[in-house]
C-alpha positions in Angstrom: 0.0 0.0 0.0 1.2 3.5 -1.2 1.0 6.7 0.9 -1.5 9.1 -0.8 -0.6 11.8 -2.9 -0.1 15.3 -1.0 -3.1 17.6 -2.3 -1.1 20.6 -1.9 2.5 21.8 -2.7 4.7 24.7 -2.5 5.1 27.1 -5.3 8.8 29.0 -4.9 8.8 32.3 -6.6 12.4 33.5 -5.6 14.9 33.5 -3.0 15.8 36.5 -0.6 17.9 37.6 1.9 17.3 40.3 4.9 12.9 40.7 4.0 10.6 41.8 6.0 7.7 39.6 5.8 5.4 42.5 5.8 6.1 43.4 2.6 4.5 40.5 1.7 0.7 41.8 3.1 -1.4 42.1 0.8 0.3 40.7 -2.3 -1.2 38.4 -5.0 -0.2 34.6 -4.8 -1.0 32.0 -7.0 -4.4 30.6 -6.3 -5.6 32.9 -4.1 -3.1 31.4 -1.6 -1.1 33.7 1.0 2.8 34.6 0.7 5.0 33.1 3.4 8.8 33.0 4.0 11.0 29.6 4.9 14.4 30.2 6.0 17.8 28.5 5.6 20.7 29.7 7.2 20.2 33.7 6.3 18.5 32.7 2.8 14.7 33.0 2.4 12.4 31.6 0.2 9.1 33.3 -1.3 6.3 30.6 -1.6 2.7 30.0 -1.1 0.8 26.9 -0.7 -0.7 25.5 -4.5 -3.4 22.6 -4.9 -1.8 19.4 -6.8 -4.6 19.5 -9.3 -3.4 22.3 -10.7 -0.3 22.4 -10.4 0.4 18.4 -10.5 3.0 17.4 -13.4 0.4 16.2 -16.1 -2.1 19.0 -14.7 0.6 21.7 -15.2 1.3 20.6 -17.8 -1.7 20.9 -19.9 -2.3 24.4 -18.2 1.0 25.4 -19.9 -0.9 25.5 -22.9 -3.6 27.5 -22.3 -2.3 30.8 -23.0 -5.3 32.7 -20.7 -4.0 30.4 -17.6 -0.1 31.3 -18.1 -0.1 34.8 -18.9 -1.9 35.2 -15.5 0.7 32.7 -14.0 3.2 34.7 -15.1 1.6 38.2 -14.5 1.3 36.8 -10.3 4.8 35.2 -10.2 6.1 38.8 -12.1 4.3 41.3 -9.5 5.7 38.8 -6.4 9.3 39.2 -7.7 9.0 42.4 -8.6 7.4 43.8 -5.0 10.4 41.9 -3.6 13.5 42.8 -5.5 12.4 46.1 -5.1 13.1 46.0 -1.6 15.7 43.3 -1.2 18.4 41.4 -3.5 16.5 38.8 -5.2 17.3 35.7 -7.3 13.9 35.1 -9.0 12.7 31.7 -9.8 11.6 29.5 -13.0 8.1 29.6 -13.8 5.9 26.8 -12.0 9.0 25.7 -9.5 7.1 23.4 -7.3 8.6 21.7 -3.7 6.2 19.1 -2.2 6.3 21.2 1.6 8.8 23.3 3.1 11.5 20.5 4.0 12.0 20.3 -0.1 12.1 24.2 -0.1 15.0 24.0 2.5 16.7 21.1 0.8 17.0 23.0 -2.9 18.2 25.9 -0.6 20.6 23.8 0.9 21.6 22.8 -2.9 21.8 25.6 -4.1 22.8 27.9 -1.3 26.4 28.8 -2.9 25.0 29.2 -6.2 22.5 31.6 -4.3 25.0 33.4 -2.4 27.3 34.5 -5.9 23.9 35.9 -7.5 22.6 37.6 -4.7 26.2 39.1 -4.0 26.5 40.1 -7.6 22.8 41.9 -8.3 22.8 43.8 -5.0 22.2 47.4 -5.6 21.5 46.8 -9.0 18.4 46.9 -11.4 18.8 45.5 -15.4 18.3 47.6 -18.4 17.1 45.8 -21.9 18.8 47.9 -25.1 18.1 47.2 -28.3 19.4 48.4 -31.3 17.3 48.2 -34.8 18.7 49.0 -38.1 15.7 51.1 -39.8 14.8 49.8 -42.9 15.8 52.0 -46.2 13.3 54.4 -47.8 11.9 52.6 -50.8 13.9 53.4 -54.1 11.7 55.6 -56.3 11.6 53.4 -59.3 13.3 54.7 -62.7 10.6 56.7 -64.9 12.3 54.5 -68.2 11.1 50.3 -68.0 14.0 48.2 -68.0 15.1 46.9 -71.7 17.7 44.4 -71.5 18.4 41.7 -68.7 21.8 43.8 -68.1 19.6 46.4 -67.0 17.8 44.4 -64.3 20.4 42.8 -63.0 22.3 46.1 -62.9 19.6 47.4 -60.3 19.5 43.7 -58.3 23.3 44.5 -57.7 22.9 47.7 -56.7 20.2 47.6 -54.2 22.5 44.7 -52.6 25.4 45.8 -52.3 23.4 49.2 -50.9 21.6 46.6 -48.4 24.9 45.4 -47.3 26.4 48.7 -46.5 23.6 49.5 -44.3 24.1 46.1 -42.6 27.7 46.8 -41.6 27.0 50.0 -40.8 24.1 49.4 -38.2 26.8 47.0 -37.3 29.4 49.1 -36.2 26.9 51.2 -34.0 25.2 48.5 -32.6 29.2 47.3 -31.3 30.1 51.2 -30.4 26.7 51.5 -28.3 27.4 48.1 -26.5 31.0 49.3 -25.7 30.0 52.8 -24.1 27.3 51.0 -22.1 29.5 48.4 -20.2 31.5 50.7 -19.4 28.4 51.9 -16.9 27.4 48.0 -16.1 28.2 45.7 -13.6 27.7 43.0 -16.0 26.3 42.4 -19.3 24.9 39.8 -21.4 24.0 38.9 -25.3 20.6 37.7 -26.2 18.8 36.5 -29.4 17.4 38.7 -31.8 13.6 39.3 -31.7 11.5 40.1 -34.3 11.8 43.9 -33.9 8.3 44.7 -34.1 7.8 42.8 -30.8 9.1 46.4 -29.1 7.0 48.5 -32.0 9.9 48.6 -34.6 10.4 47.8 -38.2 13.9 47.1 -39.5 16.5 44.3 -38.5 17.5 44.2 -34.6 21.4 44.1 -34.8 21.6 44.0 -31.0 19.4 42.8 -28.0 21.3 43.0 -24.9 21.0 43.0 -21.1 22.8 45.0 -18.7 23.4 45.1 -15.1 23.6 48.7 -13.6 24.3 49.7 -10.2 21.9 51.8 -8.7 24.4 55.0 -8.8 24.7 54.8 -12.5 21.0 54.3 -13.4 20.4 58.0 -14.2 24.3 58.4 -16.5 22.8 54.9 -17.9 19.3 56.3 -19.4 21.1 59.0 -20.3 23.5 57.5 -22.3 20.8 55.5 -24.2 19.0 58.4 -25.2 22.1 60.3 -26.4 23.4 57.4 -28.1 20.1 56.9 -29.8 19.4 60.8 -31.3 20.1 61.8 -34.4 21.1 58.7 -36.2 18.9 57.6 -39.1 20.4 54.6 -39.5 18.9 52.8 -36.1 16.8 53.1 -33.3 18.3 52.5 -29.9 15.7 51.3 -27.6 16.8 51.2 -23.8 14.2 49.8 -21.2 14.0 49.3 -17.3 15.3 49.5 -14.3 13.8 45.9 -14.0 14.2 43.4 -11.4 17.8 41.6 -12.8 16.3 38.5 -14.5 19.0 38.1 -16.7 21.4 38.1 -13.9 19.6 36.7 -11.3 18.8 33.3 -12.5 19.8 29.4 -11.5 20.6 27.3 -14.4 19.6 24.4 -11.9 16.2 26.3 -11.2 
């Protein structure tokens, strides 16, 4: 005979150090549930207590694909993290990182806890920017009045218009590597991410840079300044700077 399935769990939002667990009144969990703190050593971990039938593996699993259930998921789980990095150094967790009761809490704590220690050491007193840099697409050609008459003609144009394309590229380039430079230079840390589609942040054009940035809290006033200076007047690209955000980027477990 098999002991019954726990109907309950622990959903772990992030891990903490030095919170008052007042700031916790008040604020949104997952299910309607109530925030609470569990401590090891001088760590703390943000959870709340999560029915199994919802957040079960085959349960959650299905709810991952209902897009109404996860971006309400991840709207709670963003306003938990964000109401406590904004008062203490915070290493946020994964989406949906479940512990069975508080003993699992403390024993990924435990696991984790130098891990924990490095990225809470390295994000205090600091707040991530996202920069992006898009190359603006070129004003359309205005078309010759005469029609092309030979094949020489046409692909006369073809080469043209690519070797113009290219240009642009290696420009856009070149600023997208001279806006990086001047901005670690105000970062605690840094890091390269994918390309989006650029009209994800209201763009057209080519994104030639998508970068994250970690910036002490003394510097966040030279750092938006710097993005918008380093963004006016260039036709070629838009420079799109964003935050201060809780450090995501920074701030995450690989094991979590």
């Amino acid at each position: 005979m098999t002991d019954a399935a726990p109907a309950t769990a622990r959903y772990l939002y992030a891990v903490c150090r030095g919170l008052d667990a007042s700031v916790l009144t008040g604020v949104a969990a997952m299910c309607g549930g109530r925030l609470e703190l569990v401590e090891h050593r001088d760590l703390l971990a943000v959870v709340s207590t999560v029915p199994m039938a919802e957040f079960g593996e085959e349960p959650l699993r299905r709810h991952l694909e209902d897009i109404g259930w996860l971006e309400d998921t991840v709207r709670i789980h963003d306003d938990v993290v964000r109401t406590v990095a904004s008062r203490v150094p915070t290493a946020p967790m994964r989406l949906a990182t479940i512990c069975f009761d508080d003993d699992a809490v403390r024993a990924r704590l435990r696991e984790w806890y130098v891990d924990l220690l490095h990225v809470l050491d390295r994000i205090e007193g600091c707040a991530e920017w996202s920069v992006k840099v898009v190359s603006l697409p070129a004003e359309e050609a205005v078309e010759e009045r005469e029609p092309v008459l030979t094949g020489a003609d046409y692909l006369r144009r073809k080469k043209a218009q690519a070797e113009q394309r290219s240009t642009r590229e290696e420009s856009a380039a070149e600023v997208a590597r001279d806006v990086h430079e001047a901005l670690v230079l105000l970062s605690r840390a840094s890091r390269m991410l994918p390309a989006q589609d650029p009209r994800l942040s209201g763009h057209r054009g080519t994104m030639v840079l998508n970068a994250a940035y970690l910036v002490p809290e003394e510097e966040q006033a030279a750092f938006a300044a710097l993005v918008e200076r380093l963004g006016a007047g260039d036709a070629r690209v838009v420079v799109d700077g964003r935050g201060p955000w809780p450090p995501y980027s920074f701030a995450m477990l690989e094991a979590s």
